[in-house]
FIKOLPA-666740 format. One line per 10 residues: number of its first residue (from 0); for each residue x negated, y negated, z negated of N, C-alpha, C, O. Coordinates in Angstrom, 3 decimals, always signed. Layout:
BEGIN
NUM> X Y Z X Y Z X Y Z X Y Z  ...
***
This chain:
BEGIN
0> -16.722 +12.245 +12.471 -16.339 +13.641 +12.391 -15.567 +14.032 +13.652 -14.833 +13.221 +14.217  -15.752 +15.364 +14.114 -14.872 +15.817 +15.346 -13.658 +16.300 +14.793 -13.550 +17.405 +14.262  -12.558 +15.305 +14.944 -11.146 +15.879 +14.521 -10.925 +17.638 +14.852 -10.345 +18.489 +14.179  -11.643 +17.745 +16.160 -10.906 +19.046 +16.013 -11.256 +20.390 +15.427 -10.622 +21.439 +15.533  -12.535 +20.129 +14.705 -12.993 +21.284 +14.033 -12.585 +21.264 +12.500 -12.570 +20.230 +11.833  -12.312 +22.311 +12.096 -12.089 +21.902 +10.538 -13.794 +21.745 +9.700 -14.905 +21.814 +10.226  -13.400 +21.508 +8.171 -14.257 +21.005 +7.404 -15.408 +22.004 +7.685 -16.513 +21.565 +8.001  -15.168 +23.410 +7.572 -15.981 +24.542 +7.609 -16.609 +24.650 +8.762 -17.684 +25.243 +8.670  -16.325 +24.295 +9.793 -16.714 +24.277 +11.785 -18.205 +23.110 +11.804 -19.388 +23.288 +12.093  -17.338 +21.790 +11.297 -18.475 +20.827 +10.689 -19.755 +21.132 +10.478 -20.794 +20.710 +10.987
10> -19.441 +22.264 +9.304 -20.278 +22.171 +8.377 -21.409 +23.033 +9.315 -22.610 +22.773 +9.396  -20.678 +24.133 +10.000 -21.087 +25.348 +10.470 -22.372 +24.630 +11.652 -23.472 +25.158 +11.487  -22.344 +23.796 +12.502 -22.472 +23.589 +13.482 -23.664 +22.594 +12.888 -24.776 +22.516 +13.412  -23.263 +21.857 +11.729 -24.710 +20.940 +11.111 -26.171 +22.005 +11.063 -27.366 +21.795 +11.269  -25.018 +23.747 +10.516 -26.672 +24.358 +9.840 -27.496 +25.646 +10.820 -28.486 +26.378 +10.802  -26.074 +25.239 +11.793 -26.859 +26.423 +12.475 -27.844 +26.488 +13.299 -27.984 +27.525 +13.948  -28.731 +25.429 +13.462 -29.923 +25.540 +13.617 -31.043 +26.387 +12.150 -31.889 +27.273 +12.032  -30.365 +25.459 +11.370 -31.497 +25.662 +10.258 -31.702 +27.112 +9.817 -32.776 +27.684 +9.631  -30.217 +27.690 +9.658 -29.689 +28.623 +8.881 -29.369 +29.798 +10.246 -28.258 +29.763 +10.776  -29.924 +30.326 +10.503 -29.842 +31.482 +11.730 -28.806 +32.452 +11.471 -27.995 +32.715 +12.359
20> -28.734 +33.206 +9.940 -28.237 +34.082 +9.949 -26.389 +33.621 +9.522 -26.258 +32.532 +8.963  -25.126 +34.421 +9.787 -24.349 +33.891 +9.576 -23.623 +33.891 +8.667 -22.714 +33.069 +8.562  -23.864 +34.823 +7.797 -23.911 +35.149 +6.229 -24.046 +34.037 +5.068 -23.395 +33.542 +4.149  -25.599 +33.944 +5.840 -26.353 +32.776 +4.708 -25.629 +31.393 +4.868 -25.494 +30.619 +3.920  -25.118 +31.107 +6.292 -24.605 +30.018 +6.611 -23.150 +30.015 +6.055 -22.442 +29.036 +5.821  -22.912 +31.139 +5.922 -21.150 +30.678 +5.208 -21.305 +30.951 +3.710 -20.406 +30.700 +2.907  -22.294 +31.391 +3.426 -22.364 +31.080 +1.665 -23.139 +29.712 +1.543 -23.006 +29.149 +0.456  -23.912 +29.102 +2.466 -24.276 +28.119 +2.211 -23.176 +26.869 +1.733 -23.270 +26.167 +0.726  -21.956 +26.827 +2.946 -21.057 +26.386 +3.542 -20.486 +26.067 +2.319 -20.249 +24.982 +1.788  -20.236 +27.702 +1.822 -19.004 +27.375 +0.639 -19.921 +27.411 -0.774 -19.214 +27.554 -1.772
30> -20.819 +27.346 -0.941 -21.924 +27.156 -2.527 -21.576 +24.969 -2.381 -21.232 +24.204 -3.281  -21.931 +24.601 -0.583 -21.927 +23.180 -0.642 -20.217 +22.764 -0.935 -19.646 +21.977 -1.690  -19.954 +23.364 -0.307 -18.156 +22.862 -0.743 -17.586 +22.772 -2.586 -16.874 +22.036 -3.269  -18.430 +24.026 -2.774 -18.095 +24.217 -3.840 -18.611 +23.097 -4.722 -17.943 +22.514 -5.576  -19.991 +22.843 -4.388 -20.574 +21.690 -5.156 -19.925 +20.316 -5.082 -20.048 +19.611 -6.083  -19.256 +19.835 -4.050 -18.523 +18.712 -3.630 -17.418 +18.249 -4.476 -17.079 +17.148 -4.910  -16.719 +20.103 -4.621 -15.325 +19.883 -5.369 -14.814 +19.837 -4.063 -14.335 +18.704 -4.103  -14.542 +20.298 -2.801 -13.791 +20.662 -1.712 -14.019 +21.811 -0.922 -14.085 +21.912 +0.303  -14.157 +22.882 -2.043 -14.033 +24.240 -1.468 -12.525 +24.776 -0.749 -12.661 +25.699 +0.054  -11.545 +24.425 -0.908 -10.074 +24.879 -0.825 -10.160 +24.455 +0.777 -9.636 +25.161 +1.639
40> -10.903 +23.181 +1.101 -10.545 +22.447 +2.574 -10.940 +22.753 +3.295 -10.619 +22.246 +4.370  -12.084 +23.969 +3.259 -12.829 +24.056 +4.102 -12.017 +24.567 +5.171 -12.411 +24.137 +6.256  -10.781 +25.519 +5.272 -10.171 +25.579 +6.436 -9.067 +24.596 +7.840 -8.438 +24.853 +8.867  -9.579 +22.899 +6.591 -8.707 +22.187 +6.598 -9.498 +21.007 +8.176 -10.701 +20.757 +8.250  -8.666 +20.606 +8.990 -9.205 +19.662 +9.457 -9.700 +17.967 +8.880 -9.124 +17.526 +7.885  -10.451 +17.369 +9.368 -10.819 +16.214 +8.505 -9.619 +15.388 +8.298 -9.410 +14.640 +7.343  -8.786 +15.633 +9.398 -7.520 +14.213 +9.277 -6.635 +14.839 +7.834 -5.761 +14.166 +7.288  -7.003 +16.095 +7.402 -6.137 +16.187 +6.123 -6.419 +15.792 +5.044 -5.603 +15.810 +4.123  -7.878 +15.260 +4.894 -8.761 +14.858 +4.067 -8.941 +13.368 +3.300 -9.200 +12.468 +4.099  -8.894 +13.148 +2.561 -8.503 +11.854 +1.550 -10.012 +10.939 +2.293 -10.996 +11.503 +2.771
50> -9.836 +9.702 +2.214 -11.025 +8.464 +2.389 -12.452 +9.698 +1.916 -13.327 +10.311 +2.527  -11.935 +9.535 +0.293 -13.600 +9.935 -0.464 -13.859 +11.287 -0.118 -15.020 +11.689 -0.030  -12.639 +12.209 +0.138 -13.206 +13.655 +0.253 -13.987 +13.533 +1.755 -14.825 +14.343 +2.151  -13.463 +12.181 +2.597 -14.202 +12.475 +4.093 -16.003 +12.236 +3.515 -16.999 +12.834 +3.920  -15.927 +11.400 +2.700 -17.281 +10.405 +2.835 -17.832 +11.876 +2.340 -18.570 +12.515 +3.091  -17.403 +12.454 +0.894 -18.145 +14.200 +0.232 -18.522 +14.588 +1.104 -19.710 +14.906 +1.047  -17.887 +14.783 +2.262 -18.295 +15.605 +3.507 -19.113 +15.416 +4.246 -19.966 +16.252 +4.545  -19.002 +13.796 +4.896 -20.099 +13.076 +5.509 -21.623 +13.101 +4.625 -22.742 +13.056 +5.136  -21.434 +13.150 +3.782 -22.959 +12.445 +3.036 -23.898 +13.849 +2.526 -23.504 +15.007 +2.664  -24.760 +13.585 +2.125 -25.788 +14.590 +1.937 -26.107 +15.826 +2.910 -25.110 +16.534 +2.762
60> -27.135 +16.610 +4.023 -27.467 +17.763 +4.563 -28.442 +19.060 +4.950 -28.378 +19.952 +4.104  -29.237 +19.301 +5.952 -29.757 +20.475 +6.324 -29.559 +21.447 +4.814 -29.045 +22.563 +4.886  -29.860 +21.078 +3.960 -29.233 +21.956 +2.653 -27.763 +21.600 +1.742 -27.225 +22.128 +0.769  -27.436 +20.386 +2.639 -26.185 +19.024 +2.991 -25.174 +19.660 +1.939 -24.412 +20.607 +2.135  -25.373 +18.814 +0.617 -23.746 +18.446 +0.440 -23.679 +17.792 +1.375 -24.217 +16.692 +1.246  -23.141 +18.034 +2.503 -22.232 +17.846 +3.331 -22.930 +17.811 +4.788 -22.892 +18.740 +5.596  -23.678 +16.365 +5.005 -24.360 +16.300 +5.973 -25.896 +15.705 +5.993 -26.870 +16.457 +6.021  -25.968 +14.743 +5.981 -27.347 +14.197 +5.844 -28.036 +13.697 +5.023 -27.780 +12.749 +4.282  -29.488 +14.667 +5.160 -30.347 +14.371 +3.917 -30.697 +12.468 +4.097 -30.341 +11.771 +3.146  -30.842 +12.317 +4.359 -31.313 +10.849 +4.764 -30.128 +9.904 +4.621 -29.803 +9.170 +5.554
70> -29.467 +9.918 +3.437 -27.946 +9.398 +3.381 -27.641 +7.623 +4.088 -28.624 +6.896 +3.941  -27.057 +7.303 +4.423 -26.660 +6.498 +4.900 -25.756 +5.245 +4.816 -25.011 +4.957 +5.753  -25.824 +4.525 +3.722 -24.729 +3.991 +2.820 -23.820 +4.138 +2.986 -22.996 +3.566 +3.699  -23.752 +5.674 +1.779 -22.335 +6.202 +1.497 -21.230 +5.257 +0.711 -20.025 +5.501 +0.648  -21.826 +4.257 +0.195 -21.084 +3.361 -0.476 -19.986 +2.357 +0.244 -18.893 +1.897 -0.086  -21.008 +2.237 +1.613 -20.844 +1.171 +1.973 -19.276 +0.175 +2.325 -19.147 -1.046 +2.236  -18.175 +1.271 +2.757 -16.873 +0.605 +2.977 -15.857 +1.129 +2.306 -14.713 +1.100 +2.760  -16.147 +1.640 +1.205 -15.624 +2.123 +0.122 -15.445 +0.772 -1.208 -16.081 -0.254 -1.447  -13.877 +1.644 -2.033 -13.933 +0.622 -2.973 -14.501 +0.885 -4.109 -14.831 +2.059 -4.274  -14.704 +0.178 -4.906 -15.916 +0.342 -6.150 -15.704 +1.244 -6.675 -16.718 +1.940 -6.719
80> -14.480 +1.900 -7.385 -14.431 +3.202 -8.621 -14.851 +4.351 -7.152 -15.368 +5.397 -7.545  -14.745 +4.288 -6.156 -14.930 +5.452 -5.270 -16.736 +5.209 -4.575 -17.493 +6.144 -4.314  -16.915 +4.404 -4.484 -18.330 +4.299 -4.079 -19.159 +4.201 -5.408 -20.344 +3.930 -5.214  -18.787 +4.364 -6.707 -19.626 +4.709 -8.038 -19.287 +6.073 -7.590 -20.279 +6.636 -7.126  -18.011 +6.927 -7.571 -17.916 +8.317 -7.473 -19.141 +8.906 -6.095 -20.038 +9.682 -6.425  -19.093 +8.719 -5.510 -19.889 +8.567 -4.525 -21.508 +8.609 -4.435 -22.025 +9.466 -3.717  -22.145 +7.884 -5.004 -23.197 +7.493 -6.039 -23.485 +8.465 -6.566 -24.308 +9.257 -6.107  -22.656 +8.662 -8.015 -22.888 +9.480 -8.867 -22.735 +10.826 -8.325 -23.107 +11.623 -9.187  -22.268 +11.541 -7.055 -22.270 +12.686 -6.271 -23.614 +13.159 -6.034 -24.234 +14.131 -6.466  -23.924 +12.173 -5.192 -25.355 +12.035 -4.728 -26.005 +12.298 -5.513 -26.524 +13.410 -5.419
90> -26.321 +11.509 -6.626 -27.159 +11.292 -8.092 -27.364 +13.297 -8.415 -28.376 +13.995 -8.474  -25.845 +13.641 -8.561 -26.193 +14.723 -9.745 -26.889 +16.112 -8.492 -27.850 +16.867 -8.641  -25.980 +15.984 -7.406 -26.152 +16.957 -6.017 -27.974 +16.987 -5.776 -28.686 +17.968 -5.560  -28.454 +15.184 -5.940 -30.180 +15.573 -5.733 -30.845 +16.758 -6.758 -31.576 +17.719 -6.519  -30.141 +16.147 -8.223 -30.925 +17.062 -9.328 -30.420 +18.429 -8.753 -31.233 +19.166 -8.195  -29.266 +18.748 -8.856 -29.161 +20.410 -8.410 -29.192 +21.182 -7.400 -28.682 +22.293 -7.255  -29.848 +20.519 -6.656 -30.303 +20.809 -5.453 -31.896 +20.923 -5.406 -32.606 +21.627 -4.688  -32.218 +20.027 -6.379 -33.597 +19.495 -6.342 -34.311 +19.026 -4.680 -35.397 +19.362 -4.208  -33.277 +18.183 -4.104 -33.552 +17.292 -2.919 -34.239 +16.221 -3.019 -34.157 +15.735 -4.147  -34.908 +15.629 -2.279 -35.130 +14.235 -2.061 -34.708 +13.696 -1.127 -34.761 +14.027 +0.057
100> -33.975 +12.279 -1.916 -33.033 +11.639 -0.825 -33.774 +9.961 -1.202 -33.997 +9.315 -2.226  -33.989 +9.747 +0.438 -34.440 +8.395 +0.606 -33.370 +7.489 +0.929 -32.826 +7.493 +2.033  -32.970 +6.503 -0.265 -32.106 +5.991 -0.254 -32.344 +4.243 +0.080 -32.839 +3.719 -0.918  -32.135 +3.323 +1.120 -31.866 +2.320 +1.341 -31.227 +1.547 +1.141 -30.248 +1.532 +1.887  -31.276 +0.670 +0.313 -30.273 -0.762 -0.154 -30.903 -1.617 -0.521 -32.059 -1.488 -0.923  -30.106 -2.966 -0.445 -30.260 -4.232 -0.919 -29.919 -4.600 -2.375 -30.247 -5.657 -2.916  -29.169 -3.526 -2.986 -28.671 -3.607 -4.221 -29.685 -2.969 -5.206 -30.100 -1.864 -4.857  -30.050 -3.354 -6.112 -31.100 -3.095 -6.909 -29.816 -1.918 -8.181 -30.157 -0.856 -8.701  -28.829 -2.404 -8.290 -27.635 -1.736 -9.016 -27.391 -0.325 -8.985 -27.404 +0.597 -9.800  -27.075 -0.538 -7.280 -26.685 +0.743 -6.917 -28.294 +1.791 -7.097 -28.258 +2.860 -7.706
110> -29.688 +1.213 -6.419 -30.891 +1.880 -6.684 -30.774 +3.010 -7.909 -30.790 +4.240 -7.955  -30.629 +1.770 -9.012 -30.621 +2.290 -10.519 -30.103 +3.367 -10.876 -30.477 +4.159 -11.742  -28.829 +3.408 -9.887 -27.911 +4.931 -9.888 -28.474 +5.993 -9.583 -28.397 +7.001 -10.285  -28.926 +5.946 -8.823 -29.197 +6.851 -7.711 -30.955 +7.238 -8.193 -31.212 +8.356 -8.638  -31.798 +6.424 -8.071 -32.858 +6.628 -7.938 -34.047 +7.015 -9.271 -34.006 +6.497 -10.387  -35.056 +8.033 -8.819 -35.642 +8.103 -10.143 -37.225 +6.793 -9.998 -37.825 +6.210 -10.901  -37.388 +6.765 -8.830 -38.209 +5.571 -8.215 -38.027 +4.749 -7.760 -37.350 +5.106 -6.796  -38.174 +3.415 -7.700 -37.592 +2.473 -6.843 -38.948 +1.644 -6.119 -39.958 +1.293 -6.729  -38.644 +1.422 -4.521 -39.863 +0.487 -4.030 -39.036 -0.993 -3.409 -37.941 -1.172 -2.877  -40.121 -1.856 -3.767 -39.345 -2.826 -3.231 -40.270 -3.624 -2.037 -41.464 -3.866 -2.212
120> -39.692 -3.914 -1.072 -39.961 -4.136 +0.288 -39.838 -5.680 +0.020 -39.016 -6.141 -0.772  -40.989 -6.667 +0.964 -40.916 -7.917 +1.525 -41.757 -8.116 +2.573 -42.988 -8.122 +2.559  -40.937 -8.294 +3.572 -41.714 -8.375 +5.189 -42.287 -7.270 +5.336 -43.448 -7.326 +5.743  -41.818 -6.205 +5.123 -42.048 -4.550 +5.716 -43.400 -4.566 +4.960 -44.393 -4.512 +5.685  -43.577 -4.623 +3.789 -44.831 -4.647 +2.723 -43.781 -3.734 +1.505 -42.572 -3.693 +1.274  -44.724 -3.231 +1.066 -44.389 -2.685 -0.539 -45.086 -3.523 -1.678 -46.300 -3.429 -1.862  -44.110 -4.522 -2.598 -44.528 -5.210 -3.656 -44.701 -4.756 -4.544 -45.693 -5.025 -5.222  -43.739 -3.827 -4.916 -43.555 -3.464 -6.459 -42.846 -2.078 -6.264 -42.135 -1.857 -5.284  -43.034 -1.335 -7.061 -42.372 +0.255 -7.481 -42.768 +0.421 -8.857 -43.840 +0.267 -9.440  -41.400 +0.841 -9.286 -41.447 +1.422 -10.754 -40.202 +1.738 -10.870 -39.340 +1.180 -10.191
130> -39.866 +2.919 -11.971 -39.008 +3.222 -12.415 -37.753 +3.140 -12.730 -37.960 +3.834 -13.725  -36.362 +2.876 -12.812 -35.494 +2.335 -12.800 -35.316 +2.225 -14.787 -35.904 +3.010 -15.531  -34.573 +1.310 -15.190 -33.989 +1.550 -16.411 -32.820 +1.757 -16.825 -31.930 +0.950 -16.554  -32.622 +2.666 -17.427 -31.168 +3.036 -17.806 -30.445 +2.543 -18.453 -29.325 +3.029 -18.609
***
């Protein structure tokens, strides 16, 4: 994150390619904040921002809770009750968004969370795909 922009500058600068007009881009801004549960910060710089509210911010984009559609293990250096919160962000943000997010891991666990499909890779081959169970 660029310390010196606040949460909203961030956000601004992810969509303004996508999002031309500047209207749409600051209701976008604050509909995604709002979805996060960090609407209040948006005037806030990142260094005011808790571990998990940074990662809210970092993770999911172009229609981005937060930033990138193509998430990036949001889990990854996080501690467990916060990387389940994390997870489960993702999880509910795809349905109401109705996004697709291609998610990468080694954890078949975390998959289960997250995913309504799962493929499984050996030597850059696809073995198996099916469904997760709940």
């Amino acid at each position: 994150m660029t310390p010196w922009l606040t949460v909203g500058e961030l956000l601004t600068e992810r969509l303004r390619r996508s999002v031309r007009d500047p209207a749409a881009r600051r209701a976008r801004i604050i509909q995604t904040l709002e979805l996060i549960g960090l609407r209040k910060r948006r005037s806030r710089p990142p260094s005011e921002l808790s571990g998990g509210q940074r990662q809210r911010v970092a993770c999911p984009g172009d229609h981005r809770p937060a930033q990138g559609a193509a998430v990036r293990r949001p889990h990854r250096a996080l501690d467990v009750s916060l990387a389940a919160t994390v997870l489960r962000l993702i999880r509910d943000l795809r349905r109401e968004l109705g996004i697709t997010v291609l998610f990468v891991t080694h954890d078949l666990g975390v998959a289960r969370i997250i995913a309504d499909r799962i493929a499984v890779m050996y030597l850059g081959r696809l073995v198996e795909w099916a469904r997760p169970t709940r």
